[in-house]
C-alpha positions, 0 to 999 in steps of 0.5 A, spaced: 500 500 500 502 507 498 499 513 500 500 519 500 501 525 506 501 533 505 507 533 510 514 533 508 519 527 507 522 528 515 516 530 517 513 524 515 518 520 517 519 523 524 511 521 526 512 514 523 518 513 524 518 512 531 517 504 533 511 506 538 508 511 535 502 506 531 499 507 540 497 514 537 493 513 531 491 505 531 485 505 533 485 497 535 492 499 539 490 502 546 498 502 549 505 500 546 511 498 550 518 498 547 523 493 549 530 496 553 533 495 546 528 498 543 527 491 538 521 489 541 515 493 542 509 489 545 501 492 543 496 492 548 489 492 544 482 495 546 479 487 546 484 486 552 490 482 547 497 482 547 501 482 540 509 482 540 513 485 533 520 484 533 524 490 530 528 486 524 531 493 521 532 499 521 535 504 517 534 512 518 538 514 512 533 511 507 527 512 512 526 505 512 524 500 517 522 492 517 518 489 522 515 481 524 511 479 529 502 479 530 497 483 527 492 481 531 488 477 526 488 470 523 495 470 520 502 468 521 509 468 518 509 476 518 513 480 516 512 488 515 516 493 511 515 500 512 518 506 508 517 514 507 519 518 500 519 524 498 513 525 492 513 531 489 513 538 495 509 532 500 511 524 503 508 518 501 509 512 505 509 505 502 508 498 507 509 492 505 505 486 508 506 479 506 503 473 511 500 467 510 493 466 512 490 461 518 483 458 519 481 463 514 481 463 506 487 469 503 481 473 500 479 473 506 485 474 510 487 479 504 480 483 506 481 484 513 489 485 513 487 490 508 482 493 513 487 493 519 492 498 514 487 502 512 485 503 518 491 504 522 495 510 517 489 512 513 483 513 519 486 516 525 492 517 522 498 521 520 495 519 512 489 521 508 487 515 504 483 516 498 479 511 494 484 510 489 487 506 495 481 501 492 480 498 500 473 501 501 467 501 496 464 507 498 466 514 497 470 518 501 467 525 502 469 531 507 463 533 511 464 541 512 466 544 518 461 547 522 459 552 528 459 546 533 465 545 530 471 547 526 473 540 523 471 537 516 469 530 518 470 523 513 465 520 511 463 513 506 457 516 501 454 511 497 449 514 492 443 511 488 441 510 481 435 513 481 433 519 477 429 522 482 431 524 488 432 518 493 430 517 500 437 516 505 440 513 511 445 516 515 449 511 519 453 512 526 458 509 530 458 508 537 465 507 542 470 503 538 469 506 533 470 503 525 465 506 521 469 503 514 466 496 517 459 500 518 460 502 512 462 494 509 457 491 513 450 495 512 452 501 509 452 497 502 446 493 504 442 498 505 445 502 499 442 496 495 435 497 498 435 503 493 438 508 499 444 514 499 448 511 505 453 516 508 457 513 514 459 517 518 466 517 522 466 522 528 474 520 530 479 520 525 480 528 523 479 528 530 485 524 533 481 519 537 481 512 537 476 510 542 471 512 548 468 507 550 472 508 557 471 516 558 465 517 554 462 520 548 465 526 546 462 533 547 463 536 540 459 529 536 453 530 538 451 534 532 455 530 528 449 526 524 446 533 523 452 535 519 452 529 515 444 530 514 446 537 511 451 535 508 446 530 503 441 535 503 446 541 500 449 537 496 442 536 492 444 528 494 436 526 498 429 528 499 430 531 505 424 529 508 426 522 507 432 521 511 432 515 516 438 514 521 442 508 524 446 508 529 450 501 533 452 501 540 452 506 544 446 511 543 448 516 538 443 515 533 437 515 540 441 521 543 440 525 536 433 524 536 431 525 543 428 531 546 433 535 548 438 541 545 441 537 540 435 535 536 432 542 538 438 546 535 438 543 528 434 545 523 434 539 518 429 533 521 430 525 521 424 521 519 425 516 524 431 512 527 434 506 528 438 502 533 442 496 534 444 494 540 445 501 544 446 504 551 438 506 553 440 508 559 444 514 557 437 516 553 433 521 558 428 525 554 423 522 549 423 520 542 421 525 537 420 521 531 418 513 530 424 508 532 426 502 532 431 498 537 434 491 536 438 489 541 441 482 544 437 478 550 444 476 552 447 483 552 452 485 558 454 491 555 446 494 555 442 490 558 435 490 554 431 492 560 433 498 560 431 499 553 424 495 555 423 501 560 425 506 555 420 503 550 414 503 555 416 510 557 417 508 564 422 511 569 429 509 569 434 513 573 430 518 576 427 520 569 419 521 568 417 518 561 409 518 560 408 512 555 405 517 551 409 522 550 413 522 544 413 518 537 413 511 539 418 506 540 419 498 538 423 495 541 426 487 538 431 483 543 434 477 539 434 471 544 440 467 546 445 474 542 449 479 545 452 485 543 455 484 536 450 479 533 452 483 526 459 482 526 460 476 521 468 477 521 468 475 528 469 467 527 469 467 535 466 471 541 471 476 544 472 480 550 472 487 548 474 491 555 471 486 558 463 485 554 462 479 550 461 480 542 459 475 539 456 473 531 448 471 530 447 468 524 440 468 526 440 475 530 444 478 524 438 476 518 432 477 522 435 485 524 436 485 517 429 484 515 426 488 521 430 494 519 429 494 511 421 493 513 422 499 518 426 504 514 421 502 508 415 504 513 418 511 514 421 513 507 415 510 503 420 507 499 
C-alpha cells in the first residue's frame, strides 16, 4: 500500500518513524511498550490482547524500517516493511505486508489485513487515504466544518441510481469506533435497498481512537446533523426522507431525543434506528418513530433498560409518560449479545471486558426488521 501525506519527507518520517508511535493513531492499539533495546515493542489492544513485533531493521538514512511479529488477526509468518519518500513538495509512505493466512481463506485474510492498514495510517492517522487506495467501496467525502465545530469530518457516501431524488440513511458509530466496517457491513446493504448511505466517522480528523472508557465526546453530538446537511446541500436526498442508524452506544437515540441537540438543528430525521445501544444514557423522549434491536444476552446494555425506555417508564430518576413522544419498538434477539452483526468475528471476544459475539440468526432477522422499518418511514 502507498499513500500519500501533505507533510514533508522528515516530517513524515519523524511521526512514523518512531517504533511506538502506531499507540497514537491505531485505533485497535490502546498502549505500546518498547523493549530496553528498543527491538521489541509489545501492543496492548482495546479487546484486552497482547501482540509482540520484533524490530528486524532499521535504517534512518533511507527512512526505512522492517518489522515481524502479530497483527492481531488470523495470520502468521509476518513480516512488515515500512518506508517514507519524498513525492513531489509532500511524503508518501509505502508498507509492505506479506503473511500467510490461518483458519481463514487469503481473500479473506487479504480483506481484513487490508482493513487493519487502512485503518491504522489512513483513519486516525498521520495519512489521508483516498479511494484510489481501492480498500473501501464507498466514497470518501469531507463533511464541512461547522459552528459546533471547526473540523471537516470523513465520511463513506454511497449514492443511488435513481433519477429522482432518493430517500437516505445516515449511519453512526458508537465507542470503538470503525465506521469503514459500518460502512462494509450495512452501509452497502442498505445502499442496495435503493438508499444514499453516508457513514459517518466522528474520530479520525479528530485524533481519537476510542471512548468507550471516558465517554462520548462533547463536540459529536451534532455530528449526524452535519452529515444530514451535508446530503441535503449537496442536492444528494429528499430531505424529508432521511432515516438514521446508529450501533452501540446511543448516538443515533441521543440525536433524536428531546433535548438541545435535536432542538438546535434545523434539518429533521424521519425516524431512527438502533442496534444494540446504551438506553440508559437516553433521558428525554423520542421525537420521531424508532426502532431498537438489541441482544437478550447483552452485558454491555442490558435490554431492560431499553424495555423501560420503550414503555416510557422511569429509569434513573427520569419521568417518561408512555405517551409522550413518537413511539418506540423495541426487538431483543434471544440467546445474542452485543455484536450479533459482526460476521468477521469467527469467535466471541472480550472487548474491555463485554462479550461480542456473531448471530447468524440475530444478524438476518435485524436485517429484515430494519429494511421493513426504514421502508415504513421513507415510503420507499
Amino acid at each position: 500500500m502507498t499513500a500519500r501525506s501533505s507533510l514533508s519527507l522528515e516530517a513524515l518520517w519523524q511521526t512514523v518513524g518512531d517504533f511506538c508511535a502506531t499507540a497514537l493513531w491505531n485505533p485497535v492499539v490502546e498502549d505500546c511498550v518498547l523493549s530496553t533495546d528498543g527491538k521489541v515493542r509489545t501492543l496492548s489492544l482495546f479487546e484486552g490482547r497482547k501482540v509482540e513485533q520484533v524490530l528486524e531493521n532499521w535504517d534512518g538514512a533511507n527512512h526505512s524500517y522492517a518489522f515481524s511479529g502479530e497483527l492481531g488477526l488470523s495470520e502468521v509468518n509476518v513480516h512488515s516493511k515500512v518506508s517514507v519518500i519524498a513525492v513531489g513538495k509532500g511524503s508518501a509512505l509505502q508498507l509492505t505486508v506479506t503473511y500467510e493466512a490461518k483458519g481463514v481463506s487469503d481473500a479473506d485474510a487479504k480483506r481484513a489485513v487490508d482493513g487493519l492498514i487502512f485503518r491504522a495510517l489512513c483513519v486516525s492517522g498521520p495519512l489521508r487515504c483516498s479511494n484510489e487506495q481501492q480498500l473501501v467501496s464507498a466514497e470518501i467525502v469531507a463533511i464541512p466544518d461547522s459552528r459546533w465545530s471547526p473540523l471537516a469530518l470523513q465520511g463513506y457516501l454511497r449514492r443511488s441510481n435513481s433519477p429522482a431524488p432518493a430517500p437516505a440513511v445516515i449511519l453512526v458509530h458508537g465507542c470503538a469506533g470503525f465506521a469503514d466496517l459500518i460502512d462494509q457491513n450495512w452501509g452497502q446493504k442498505i445502499n442496495s435497498w435503493g438508499y444514499v448511505t453516508l457513514t459517518i466517522d466522528s474520530f479520525g480528523r479528530r485524533g481519537v481512537k476510542n471512548t468507550c472508557r471516558g465517554g462520548p465526546l462533547f463536540d459529536s453530538d451534532q455530528d449526524p446533523y452535519r452529515g444530514l446537511n451535508y446530503l441535503i446541500q449537496q442536492k444528494l436526498v429528499d430531505p424529508t426522507r432521511v432515516a438514521l442508524v446508529g450501533f452501540d452506544g446511543s448516538p443515533a437515540l441521543s440525536a433524536v431525543a428531546r433535548g438541545p441537540v435535536e432542538n438546535a438543528s434545523k434539518g429533521k430525521f424521519r425516524g431512527a434506528a438502533a442496534l444494540y445501544p446504551n438506553c440508559a444514557a437516553i433521558k428525554g423522549p423520542m421525537t420521531v418513530p424508532t426502532l431498537i434491536l438489541t441482544g437478550e444476552l447483552d452485558d454491555t446494555a442490558p435490554p431492560e433498560v431499553c424495555r423501560r425506555l420503550a414503555n416510557g417508564a422511569d429509569d434513573f430518576g427520569i419521568s417518561r409518560q408512555k405517551s409522550d413522544g413518537a413511539g418506540v419498538r423495541l426487538i431483543v434477539y434471544p440467546g445474542a449479545y452485543a455484536g450479533f452483526d459482526l460476521s468477521f468475528l469467527r469467535a466471541p471476544v472480550l472487548y474491555m471486558g463485554h462479550r461480542l459475539e456473531f448471530s447468524k440468526s440475530a444478524l438476518e432477522q435485524s436485517s429484515d426488521a430494519l429494511r421493513e422499518f426504514l421502508a415504513s418511514i421513507t415510503k420507499l
